[in-house]
KOLBASE-68745 format. One line per 3 residues: for each residue x, y, z of N, C-alpha, C. Coordinates in steps of 0.2 Angstrom, whole numbers, m for minus. Example, Ala and Ser with C-alpha at 12.3 -4.5 7.8 and 13.67 -1.06 7.14 Angstrom:
2
66,m28,39,62,m22,39,66,m16,39  64,m11,35,68,m5,36,64,0,39 .
END
This chain:
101
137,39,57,144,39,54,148,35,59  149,28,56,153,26,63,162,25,60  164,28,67,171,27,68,174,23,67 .
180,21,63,181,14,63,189,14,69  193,20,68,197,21,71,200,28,72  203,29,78,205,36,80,214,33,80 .
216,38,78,226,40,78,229,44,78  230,47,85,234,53,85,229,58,82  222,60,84,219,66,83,217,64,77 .
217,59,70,215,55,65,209,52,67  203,55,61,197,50,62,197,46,57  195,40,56,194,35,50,188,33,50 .
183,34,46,178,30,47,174,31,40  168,28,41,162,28,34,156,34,36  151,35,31,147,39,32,142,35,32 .
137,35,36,132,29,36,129,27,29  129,34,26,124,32,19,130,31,13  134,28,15,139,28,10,137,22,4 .
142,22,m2,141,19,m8,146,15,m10  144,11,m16,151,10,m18,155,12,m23  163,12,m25,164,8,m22,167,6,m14 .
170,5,m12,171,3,m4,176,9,m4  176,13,1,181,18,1,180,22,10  185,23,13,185,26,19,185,32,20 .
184,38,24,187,45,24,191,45,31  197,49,30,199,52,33,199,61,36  198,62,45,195,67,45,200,69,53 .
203,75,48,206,80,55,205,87,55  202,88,60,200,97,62,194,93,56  195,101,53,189,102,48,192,100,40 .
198,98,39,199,96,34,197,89,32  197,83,26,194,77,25,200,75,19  200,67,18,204,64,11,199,58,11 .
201,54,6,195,49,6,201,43,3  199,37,5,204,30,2,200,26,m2  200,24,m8,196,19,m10,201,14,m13 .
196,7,m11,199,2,m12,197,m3,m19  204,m2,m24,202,m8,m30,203,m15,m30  200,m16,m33,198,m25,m30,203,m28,m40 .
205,m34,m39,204,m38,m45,203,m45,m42  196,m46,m44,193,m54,m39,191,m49,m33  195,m56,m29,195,m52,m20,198,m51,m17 .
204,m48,m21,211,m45,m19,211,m39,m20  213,m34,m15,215,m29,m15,221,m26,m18  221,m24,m26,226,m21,m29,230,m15,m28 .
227,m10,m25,226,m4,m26,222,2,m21  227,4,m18,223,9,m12,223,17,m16  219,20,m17,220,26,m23,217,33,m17 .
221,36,m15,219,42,m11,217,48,m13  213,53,m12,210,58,m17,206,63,m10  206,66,m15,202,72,m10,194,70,m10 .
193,77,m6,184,75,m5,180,81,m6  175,84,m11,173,88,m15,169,93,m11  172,97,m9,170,104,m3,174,102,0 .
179,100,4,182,100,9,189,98,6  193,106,11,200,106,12,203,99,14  206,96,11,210,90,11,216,90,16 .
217,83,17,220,83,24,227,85,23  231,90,27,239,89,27,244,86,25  249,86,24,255,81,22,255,77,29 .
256,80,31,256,75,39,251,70,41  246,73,41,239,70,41,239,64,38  238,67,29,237,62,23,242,56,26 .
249,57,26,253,51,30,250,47,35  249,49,39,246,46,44,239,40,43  235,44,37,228,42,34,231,35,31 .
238,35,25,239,32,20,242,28,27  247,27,30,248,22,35,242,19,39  237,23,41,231,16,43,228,12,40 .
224,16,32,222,12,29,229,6,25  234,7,24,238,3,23,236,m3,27  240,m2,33,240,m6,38,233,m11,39 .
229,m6,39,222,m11,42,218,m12,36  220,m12,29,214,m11,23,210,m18,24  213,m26,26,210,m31,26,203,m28,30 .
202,m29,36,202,m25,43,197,m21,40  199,m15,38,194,m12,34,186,m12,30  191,m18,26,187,m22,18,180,m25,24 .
184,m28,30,180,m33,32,174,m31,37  176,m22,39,169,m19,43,164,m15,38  166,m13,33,163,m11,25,157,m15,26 .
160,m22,26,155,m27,24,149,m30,30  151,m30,33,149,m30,43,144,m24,44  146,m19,42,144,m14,43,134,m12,37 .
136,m12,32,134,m11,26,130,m16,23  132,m23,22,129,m29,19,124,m33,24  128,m34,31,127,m39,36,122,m33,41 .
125,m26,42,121,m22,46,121,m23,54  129,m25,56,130,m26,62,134,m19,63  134,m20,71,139,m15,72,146,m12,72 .
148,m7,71,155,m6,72,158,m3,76  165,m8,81,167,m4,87,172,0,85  172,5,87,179,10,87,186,6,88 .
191,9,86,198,6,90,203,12,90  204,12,96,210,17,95,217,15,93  222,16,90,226,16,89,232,19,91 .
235,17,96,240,22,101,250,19,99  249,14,95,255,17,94,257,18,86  264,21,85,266,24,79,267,18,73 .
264,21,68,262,14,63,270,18,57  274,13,55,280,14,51,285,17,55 .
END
């Protein structure tokens, strides 16, 4: 399961045996949300947030915090999906220490 980023007690990351389409989870305490990314071409149109099937979904607070990373980093994102999954390199952790918005 690698981490892609930690934020204020926020984890971002993929599940190794993940699918497509590209999408990240978001993970605080024991609750979970999930981001999935719409593409037209190779543009990212569309960041569509949702829950995740068994698990209590993240906070209002949380969720905010989830929706500002993956905003912020979705290039960034798109580009360790593929690193990760296609290429089958590693992925380094990044902490995130200051307030995004």
């Amino acid at each position: 399961m690698p981490k892609l980023y930690e934020y204020f007690g926020l984890a971002v990351l993929f599940y190794s045996n993940e699918h497509e389409p590209i999408h990240v989870h978001g993970k605080y305490q024991n609750m979970e949300s999930k981001a999935e990314f719409i593409f037209q071409g190779s543009e990212i149109v569309e960041i569509r947030f949702s829950e995740v099937k068994g698990k209590k979904p993240l906070p209002l607070g949380q969720l905010k915090q989830f929706q500002a990373v993956v905003e912020t980093y979705s290039a960034e994102i798109v580009k360790m999906w593929w690193d990760y999954f296609v290429w089958h390199m590693p992925i380094e952790s990044q902490q995130i220490t200051r307030r995004l918005r």
